[in-house]
C-alpha positions as a printed Julia matrix, in Angstrom:
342×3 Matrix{Float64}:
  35.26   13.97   13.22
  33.5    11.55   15.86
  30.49   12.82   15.25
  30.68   12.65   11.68
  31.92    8.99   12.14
  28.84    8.04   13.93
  26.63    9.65   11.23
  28.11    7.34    8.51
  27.7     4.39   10.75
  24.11    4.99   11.15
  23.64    5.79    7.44
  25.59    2.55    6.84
  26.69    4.15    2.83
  22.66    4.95    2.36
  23.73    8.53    1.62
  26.9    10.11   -0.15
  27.54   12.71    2.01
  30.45   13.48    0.76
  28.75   14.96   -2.51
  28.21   18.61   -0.76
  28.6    19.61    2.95
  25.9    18.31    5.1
  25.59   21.82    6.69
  26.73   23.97    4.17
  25.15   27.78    4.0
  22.77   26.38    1.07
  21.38   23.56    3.04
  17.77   24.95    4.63
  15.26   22.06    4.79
  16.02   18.46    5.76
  14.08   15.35    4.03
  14.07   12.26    6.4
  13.13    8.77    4.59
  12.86    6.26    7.49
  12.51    2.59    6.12
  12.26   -0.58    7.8
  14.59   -3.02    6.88
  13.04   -5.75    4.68
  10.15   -3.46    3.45
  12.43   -1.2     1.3
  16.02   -1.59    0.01
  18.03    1.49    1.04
  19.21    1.56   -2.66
  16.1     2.78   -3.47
  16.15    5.34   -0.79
  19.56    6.49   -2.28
  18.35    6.73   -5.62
  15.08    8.97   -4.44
  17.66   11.1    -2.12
  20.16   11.48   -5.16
  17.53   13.14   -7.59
  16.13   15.05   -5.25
  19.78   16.75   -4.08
  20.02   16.98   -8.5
  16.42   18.98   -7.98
  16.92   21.19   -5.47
  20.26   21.29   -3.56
  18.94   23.2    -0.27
  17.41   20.16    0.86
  19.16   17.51    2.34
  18.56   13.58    2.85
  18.8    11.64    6.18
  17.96    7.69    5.06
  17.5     5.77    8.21
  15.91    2.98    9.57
  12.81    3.64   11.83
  13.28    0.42   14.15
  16.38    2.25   15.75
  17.1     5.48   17.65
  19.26    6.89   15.17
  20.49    9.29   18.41
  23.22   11.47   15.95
  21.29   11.58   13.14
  18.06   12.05   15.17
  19.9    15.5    16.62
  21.42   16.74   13.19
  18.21   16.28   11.65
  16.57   18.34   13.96
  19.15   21.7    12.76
  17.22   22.63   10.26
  12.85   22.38    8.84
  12.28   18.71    8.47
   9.98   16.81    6.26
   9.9    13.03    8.07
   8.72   10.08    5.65
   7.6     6.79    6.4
   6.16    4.37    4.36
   5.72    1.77    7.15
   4.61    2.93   11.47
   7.78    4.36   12.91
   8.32    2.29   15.7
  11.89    3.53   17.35
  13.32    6.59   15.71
  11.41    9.3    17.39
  11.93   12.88   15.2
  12.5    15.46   17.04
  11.47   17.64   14.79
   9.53   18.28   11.8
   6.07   17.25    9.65
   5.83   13.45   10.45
   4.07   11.16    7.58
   4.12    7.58    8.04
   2.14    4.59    7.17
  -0.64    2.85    9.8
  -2.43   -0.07    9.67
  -5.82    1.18    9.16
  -9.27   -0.35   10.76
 -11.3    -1.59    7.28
 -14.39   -0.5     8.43
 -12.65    3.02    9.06
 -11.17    2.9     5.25
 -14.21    2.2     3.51
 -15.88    4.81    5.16
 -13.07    7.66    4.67
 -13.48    6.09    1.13
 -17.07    6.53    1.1
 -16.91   10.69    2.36
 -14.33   11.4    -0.22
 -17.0    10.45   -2.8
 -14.72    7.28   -3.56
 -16.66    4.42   -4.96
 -16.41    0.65   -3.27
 -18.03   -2.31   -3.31
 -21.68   -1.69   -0.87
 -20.91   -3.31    2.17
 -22.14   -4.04    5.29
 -20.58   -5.52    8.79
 -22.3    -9.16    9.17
 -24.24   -8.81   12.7
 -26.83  -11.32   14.07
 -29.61   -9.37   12.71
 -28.38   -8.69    8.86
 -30.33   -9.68    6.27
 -29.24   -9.33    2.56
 -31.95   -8.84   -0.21
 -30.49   -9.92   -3.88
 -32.5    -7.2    -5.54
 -30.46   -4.73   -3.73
 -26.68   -6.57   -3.35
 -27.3    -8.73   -6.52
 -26.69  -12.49   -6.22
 -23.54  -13.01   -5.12
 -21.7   -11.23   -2.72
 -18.14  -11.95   -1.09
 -17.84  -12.14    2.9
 -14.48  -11.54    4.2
 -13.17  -10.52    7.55
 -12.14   -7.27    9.1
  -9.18   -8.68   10.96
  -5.33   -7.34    8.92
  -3.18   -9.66   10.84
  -4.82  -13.38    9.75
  -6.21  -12.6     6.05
  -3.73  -10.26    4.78
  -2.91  -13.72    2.43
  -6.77  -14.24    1.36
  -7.59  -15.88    4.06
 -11.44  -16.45    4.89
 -12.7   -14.41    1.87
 -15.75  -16.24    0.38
 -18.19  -15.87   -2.7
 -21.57  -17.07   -1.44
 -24.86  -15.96   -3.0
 -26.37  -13.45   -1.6
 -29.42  -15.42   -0.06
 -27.12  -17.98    2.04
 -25.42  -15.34    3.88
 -25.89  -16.11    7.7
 -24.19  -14.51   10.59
 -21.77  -16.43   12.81
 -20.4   -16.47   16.18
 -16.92  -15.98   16.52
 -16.5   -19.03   18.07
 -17.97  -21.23   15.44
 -15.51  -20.59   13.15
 -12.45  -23.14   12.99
  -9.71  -22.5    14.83
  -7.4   -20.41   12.92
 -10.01  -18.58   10.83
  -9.99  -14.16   10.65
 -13.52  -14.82   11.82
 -12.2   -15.36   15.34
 -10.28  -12.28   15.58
 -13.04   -9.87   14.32
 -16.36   -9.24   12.76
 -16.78  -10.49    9.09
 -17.76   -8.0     6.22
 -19.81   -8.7     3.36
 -19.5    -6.86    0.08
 -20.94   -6.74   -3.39
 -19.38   -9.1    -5.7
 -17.68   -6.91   -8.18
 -17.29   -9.47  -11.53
 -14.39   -8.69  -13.23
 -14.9   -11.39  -15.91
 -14.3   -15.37  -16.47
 -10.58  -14.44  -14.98
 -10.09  -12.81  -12.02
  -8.07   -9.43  -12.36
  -7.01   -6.56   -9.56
  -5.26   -3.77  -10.9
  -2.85   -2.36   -7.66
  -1.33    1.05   -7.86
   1.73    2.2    -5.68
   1.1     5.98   -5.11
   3.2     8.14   -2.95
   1.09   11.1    -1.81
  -1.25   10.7    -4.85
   1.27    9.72   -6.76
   1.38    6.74   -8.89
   4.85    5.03   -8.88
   3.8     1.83  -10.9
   0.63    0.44  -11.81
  -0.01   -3.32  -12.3
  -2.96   -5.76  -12.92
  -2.76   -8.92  -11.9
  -4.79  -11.75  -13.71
  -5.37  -15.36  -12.63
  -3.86  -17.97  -15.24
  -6.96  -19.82  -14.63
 -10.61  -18.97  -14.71
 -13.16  -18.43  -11.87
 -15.46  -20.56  -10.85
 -18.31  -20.5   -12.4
 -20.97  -19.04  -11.24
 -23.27  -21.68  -11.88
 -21.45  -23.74   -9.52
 -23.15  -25.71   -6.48
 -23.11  -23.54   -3.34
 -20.29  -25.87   -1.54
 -18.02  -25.47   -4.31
 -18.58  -22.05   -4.81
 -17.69  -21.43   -0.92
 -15.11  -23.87   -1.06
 -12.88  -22.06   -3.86
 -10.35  -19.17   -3.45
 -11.49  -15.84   -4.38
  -9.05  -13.64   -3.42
  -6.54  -11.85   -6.16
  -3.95  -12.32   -3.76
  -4.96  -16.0    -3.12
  -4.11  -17.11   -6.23
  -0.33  -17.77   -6.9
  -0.7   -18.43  -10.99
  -0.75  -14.91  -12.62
  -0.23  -12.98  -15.48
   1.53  -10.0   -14.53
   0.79   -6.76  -17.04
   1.71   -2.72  -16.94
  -1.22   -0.51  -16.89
  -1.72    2.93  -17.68
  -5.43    3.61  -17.97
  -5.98    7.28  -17.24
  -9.6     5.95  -15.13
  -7.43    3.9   -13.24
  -5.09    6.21  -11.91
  -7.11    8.75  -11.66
  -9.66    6.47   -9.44
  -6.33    5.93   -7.51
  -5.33    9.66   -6.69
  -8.62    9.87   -5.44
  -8.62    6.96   -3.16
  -5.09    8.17   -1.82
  -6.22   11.87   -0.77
  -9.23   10.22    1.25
  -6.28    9.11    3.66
  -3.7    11.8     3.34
  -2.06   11.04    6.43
  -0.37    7.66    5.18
   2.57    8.67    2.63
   2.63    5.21    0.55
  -0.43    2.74   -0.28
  -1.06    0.06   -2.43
  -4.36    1.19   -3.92
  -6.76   -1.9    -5.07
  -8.64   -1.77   -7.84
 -11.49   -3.87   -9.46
 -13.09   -2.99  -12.79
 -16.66   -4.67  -13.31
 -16.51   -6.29  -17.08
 -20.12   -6.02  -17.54
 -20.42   -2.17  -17.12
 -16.7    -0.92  -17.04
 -17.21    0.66  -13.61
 -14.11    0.82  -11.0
 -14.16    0.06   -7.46
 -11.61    0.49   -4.99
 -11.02   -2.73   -2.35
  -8.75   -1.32   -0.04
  -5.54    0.78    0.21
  -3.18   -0.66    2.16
  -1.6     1.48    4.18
   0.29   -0.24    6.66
   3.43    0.09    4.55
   4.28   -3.07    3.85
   3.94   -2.48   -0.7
   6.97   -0.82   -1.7
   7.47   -4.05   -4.0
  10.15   -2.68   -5.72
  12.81   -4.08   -2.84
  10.21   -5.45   -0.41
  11.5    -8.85    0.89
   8.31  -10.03    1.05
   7.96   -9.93   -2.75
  11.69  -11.27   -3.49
  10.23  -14.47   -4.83
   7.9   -13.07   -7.32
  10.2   -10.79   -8.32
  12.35  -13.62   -9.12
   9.27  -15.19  -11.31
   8.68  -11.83  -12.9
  12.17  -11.9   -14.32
  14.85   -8.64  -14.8
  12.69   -6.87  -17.8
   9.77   -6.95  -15.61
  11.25   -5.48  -12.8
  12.89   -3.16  -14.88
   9.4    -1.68  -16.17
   8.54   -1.37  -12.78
  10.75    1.17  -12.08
  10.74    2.86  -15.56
   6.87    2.88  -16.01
   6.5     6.45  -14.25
  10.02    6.86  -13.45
   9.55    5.84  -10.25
  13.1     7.13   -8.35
  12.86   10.8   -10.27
   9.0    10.71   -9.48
   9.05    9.9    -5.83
  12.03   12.62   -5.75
  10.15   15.33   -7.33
   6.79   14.86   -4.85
   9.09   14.48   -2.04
  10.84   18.01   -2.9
   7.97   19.9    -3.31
   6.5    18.34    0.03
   9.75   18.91    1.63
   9.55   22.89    0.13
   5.97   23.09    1.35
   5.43   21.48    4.55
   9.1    20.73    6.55
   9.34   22.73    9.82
């Protein structure tokens, strides 16, 4: 009984386990969903676990959080095969057992290359060193610089459009203080148009999955292109920069295809936020990044409360009918749990 008492206080009402015996003679695999608190609601984690005991009910669900030991539940885990998920870096809980996927902030450089071998198309690009030079015939006449450092422009900050032939390299320490530029080397990329508004689609997948799918469109159009070179520089580029948006569902087969694609050139990381540009003067898709440090399970993230709020109930509703996200992520998470715990 004490040790069963400690399990619930871990689990903190995450998981019924009073629906079936934990340990019962059908129980043979164990599915652990590790969150961190603020990035994911539990409620979600619930809902996942409780279709996936409706699915197949010789696998059972440990929901706990990954920034503490979790020392009962850590040892019951460990009875039986175990399929460990993470959509953010586990930072306490160490498994001590089982398959262990979990999301990683990954180097940029090091994604758009993995991008690049699985055949996945993005933006051309190039690290901005002393001796770069950028011919327009080649990178056309505008291209966006941006820097290579997560921490300081996860928010848009230091991405530029600049036309091709202006593009000079800097020192870190002529940037101002407080710029990405500091912290790393600066990247320059193709400018992918995607019209007189700027539009990103983003797709959550969970191991190639795609949970929801959603473009995002600026209330307000870009710059134009015509614009005098200080301007130009001077303006936010950024889809995540801007804060007036339309908000709309998308289900273009290209699109989520392109995504499954860009997802399996990273298998390792279990959740991403796949972006996604499409050009509006030849229809072609490009993937910006994938962000896999964990941080995009938007459904419950508290990082996304407020626009959730601005989205309004039906919105957020969609976003979990769309694909049916809950039964979805259940079903992938069974049939990784069948293939791969041990």
């Amino acid at each position: 009984m004490a040790l069963r008492a400690s399990l619930l206080t871990e689990l903190r009402g995450a998981v019924d386990l009073n629906a079936r015996p934990l340990f019962g003679a059908d129980v043979t695999r164990h599915l652990v969903l590790g969150y961190r608190p603020g990035w994911q609601s539990p409620d979600d984690l619930a809902a996942i676990a409780a279709h996936a005991r409706a699915m197949d009910p010789t696998i059972s669900t440990f929901i706990l959080p990954t920034v503490r030991r979790n020392s009962v539940s850590r040892r019951l885990a460990a009875t039986r095969p175990t399929l460990v998920v993470s959509a953010g870096p586990i930072r306490v809980f160490t498994p001590r057992r089982g398959r262990i996927y979990q999301g990683q902030v990954i180097p940029k450089v090091e994604e758009l290359r993995r991008l690049e071998a699985a055949g996945v198309p993005v933006p051309r690009w190039a690290l901005l060193t002393p001796d770069l030079r950028l011919d327009p015939a080649e990178w056309g006449d505008f291209v966006v610089v941006k820097p290579t450092d997560i921490v300081t422009s996860s928010h848009g900050d230091g991405i530029q459009l600049m036309r091709t032939r202006r593009v000079r390299y800097q020192a870190p320490g002529d940037y101002p203080d407080g710029h990405p530029g500091r912290y790393g080397p600066m990247l320059v990329q193709r400018f992918i148009d995607t019209g007189p508004r700027i539009a990103a689609h983003r797709v959550l997948t969970l191991f190639g999955e795609p949970l929801y799918a959603v473009t995002d469109i600026s209330d307000e159009a870009r710059i134009p292109l015509s614009a005098d070179d200080k301007e130009l520089e001077r303006v936010q580029i950024a889809s995540q920069a801007i804060k007036a948006q339309q908000k709309v569902f998308v289900s273009d087969a290209d699109v989520i295809e392109l995504a499954r694609r860009a997802h399996a050139a990273i298998p390792e990381v279990p959740v991403k936020g796949v972006d996604i540009l499409r050009e509006a003067g030849t229809g072609a898709l490009y993937v910006l990044e994938l962000n896999c440090g964990g941080n995009t399970w938007h459904f419950s993230s508290r990082q996304q409360a407020e626009a959730r709020a601005e989205n309004g109930p039906e919105f957020e509703r969609q976003r979990y009918r769309q694909f049916d996200a809950m039964r979805t992520a259940a079903r992938v998470l069974v049939a990784k749990t069948r293939g791969e715990a041990e």
